[in-house]
N, C-alpha and C positions, 0 to 999 in steps of 0.2 A: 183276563176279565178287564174290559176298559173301566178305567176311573170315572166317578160322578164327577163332574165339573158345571157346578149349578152357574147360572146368571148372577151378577150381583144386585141388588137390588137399586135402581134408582130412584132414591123418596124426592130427589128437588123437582122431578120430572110429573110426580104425581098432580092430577088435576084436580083443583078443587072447586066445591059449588060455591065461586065467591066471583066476581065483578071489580074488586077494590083493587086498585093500581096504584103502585106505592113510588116516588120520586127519588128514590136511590138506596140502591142494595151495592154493596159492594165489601171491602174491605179497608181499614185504616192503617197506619205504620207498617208499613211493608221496608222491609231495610231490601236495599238494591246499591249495586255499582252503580255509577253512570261514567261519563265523557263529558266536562266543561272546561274548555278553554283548552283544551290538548293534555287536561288532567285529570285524572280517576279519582272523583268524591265520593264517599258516606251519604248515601241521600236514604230518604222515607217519603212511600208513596201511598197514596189514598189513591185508591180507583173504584170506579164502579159502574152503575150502570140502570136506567129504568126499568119499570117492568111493567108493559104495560097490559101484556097478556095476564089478568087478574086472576087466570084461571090456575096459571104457573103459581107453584108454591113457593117455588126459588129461581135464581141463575145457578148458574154450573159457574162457582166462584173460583174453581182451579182453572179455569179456562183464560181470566180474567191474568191468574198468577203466572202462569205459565207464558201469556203472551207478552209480560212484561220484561222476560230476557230478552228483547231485544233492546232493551236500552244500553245493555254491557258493551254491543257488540258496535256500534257506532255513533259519532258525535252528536250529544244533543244539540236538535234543532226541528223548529214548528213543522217541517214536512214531516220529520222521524214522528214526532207527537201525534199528528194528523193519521197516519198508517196505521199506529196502535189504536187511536178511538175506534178506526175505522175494522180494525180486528177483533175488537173487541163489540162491535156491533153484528159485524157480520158470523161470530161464534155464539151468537144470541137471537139470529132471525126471527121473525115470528114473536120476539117477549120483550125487545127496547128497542126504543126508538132516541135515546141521546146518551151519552157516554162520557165520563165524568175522567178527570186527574189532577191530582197537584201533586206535586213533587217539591218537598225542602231539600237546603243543603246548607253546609256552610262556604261562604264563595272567598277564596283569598286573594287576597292583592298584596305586592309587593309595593310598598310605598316608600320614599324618598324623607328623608328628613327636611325642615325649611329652609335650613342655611348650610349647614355641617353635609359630610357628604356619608352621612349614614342614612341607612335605611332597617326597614323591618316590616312585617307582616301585620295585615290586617283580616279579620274576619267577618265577612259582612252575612247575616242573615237572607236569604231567598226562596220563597216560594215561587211556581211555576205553576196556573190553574190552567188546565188546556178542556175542550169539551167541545161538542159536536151536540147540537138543539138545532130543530127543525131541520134540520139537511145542514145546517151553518157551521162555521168551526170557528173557536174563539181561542186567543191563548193573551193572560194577562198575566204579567211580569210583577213581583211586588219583594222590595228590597228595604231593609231597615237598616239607615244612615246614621252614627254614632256624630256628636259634635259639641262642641261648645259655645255656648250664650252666655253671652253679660248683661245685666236688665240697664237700660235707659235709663227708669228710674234711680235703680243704685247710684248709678254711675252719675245724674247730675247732683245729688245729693252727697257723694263723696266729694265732686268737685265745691260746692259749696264749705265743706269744714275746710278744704284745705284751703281755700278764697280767705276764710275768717281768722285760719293759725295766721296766715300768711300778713295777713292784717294787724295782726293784734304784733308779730314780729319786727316787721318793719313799717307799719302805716304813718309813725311818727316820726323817720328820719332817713338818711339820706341814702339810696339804695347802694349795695356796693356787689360789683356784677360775679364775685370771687364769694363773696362771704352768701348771697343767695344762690349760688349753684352748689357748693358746700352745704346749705340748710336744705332744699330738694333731696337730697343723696340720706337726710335722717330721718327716721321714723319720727320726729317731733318738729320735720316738717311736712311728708305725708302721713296725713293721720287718718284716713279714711282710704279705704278702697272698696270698689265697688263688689257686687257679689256675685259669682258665676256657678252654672251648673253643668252637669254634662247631660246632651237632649238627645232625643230620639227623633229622627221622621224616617215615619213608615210611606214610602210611596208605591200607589201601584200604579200601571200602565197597562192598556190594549192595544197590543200591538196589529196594524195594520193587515189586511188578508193577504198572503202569500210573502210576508215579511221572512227571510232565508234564515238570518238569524236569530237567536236568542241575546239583546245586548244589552247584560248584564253590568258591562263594566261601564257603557256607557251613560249608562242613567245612571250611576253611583259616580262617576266623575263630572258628571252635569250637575247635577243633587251636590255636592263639595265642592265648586266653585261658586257658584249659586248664596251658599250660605258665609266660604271663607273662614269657616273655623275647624276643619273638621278636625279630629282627635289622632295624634301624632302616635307615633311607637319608640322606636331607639331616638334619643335627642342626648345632645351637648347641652350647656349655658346656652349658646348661639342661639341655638333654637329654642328653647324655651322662652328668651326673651321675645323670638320674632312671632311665637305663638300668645304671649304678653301683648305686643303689636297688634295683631292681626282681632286678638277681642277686642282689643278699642276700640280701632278701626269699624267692628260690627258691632255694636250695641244692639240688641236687638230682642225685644216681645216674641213672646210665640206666634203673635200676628206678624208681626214683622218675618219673620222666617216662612212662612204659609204663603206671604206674598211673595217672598223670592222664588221660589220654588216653583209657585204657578207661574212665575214669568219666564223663569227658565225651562220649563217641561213645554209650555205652548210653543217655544221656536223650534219644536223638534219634528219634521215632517210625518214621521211613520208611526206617533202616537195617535190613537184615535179616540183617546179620553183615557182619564188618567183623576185618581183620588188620593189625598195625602193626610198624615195626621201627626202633629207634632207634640212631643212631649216634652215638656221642660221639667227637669226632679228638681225642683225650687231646694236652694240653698236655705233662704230667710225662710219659708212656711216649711209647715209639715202635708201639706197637701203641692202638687201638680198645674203647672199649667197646662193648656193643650188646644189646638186650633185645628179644624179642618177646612178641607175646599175639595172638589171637584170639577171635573170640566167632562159634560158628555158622557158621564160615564152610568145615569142610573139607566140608560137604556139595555145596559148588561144584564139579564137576569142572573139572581144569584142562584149556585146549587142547594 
């Protein structure tokens, strides 16, 4: 006596008396492998997809999961990204017409000490928004750059107390070059210092159509010369002082940071607009600086 072996029921498939097309059905945190940089990271993927057949009650959301092993199996980069929208459109014919992804990770670099010949690891934040609108394919890079800022204004107002100790020390006699490099060296000669914080800029990019890579490291090494401060890991004395150095050197507003930034991201040929946001966790307030810019970039629609 053969076995009943009923159909399973498909309810996403069912047709409803409705018109209304919804702007992204998909899924959020998806934990995945990937391939960056010739290494296997921890990433989470948001993907999804239109719908524009209103009649459709759903997508076939495993369609979507399922297509996304391919990212285990080779290195990312915007053509691999590109295939997947594109599998992910054509396992949906007839119900979307644009296909959504971003992928986080954490991206590591191995960075150099400033003076000392130590080094250590850094963790830089990264998203990846890839998507395919009107026939178009878009993929925009966006990485959060750790640093240090010292405000201008602290800083000319520390230099001011120590102008006045320094005055009130010696204003009245005869300087002597031994006994004032001696008074420098004491806290009751610098008596002010200015006040720093550790900031944040979030930059994104658009990168260019048929750009091969994904260049992760490069806009985080653009983005850290650019500003000159960025935030150290193993360090000696050496280097702590050449990172003591290197604030002076940058005195800098969150305005001042926003314009280095756009000046350094515009010399770069393969960006095709590009938005940044800085944040400085103010030492002296209990609230935030913070500065944005753009270039070219509200032509992107958002998901």
């Amino acid at each position: 006596m053969s076995q009943f072996q009923p159909q399973l029921p498909d309810v996403a498939a069912q047709h409803l008396n409705s018109t209304t097309p919804l702007d992204w059905v998909g899924m959020c945190g998806i934990a995945m492998p990937m391939q960056i940089g010739g290494r296997q990271v921890a990433a989470t993927v948001d993907a999804g997809v239109n719908l524009v057949d209103g009649r459709s009650r759903g997508i076939h959301m495993s369609r979507l999961y399922l297509a996304l092993e391919d990212l285990e199996h080779e290195p990312l980069r915007p053509l691999s990204l590109r295939r997947l929208l594109a599998n992910f459109l054509s396992s949906h014919a007839g119900q979307s017409s644009a296909a959504y992804m971003c992928l986080s990770f954490q991206h590591l670099l191995r960075r150099p000490a400033l003076v000392s010949p130590l080094a250590g690891w850094k963790s830089y934040d990264v998203e990846i928004d890839a998507r395919i609108e009107r026939e178009m394919f878009h993929v925009e890079l966006s990485v959060l750059v750790p640093y240090s800022s010292t405000c201008p204004c602290s800083a000319a107002l520390a230099r001011q107390l120590i102008q006045q100790q320094f005055h009130a020390r010696f204003g009245s006699g005869t300087l002597d070059s031994e006994e004032v490099l001696a008074w420098l060296g004491t806290s009751d000669g610098i008596v002010a210092t200015p006040h720093s914080q550790r900031s944040m800029a979030k930059i994104s990019v658009r990168l260019e159509d048929n750009h091969p890579e994904l260049p992760i490291t490069e806009v985080i090494d653009k983005a850290e010369q650019a500003l000159g401060t960025a935030v150290q890991t193993a360090v000696k004395r050496a280097d702590e002082q050449a990172f003591a150095l290197a604030n002076g050197q940058n005195l800098m507003f969150c305005e001042d940071a926003v314009r280095r930034l756009y000046q350094a991201l515009s010399t770069i040929e393969w960006i095709q607009g590009f938005k940044m946001r800085v944040e400085h966790a103010e030492s002296l307030h209990a609230h935030d600086a913070v500065a944005t810019a753009q270039w070219q970039w509200s032509i992107t629609s958002e998901a």
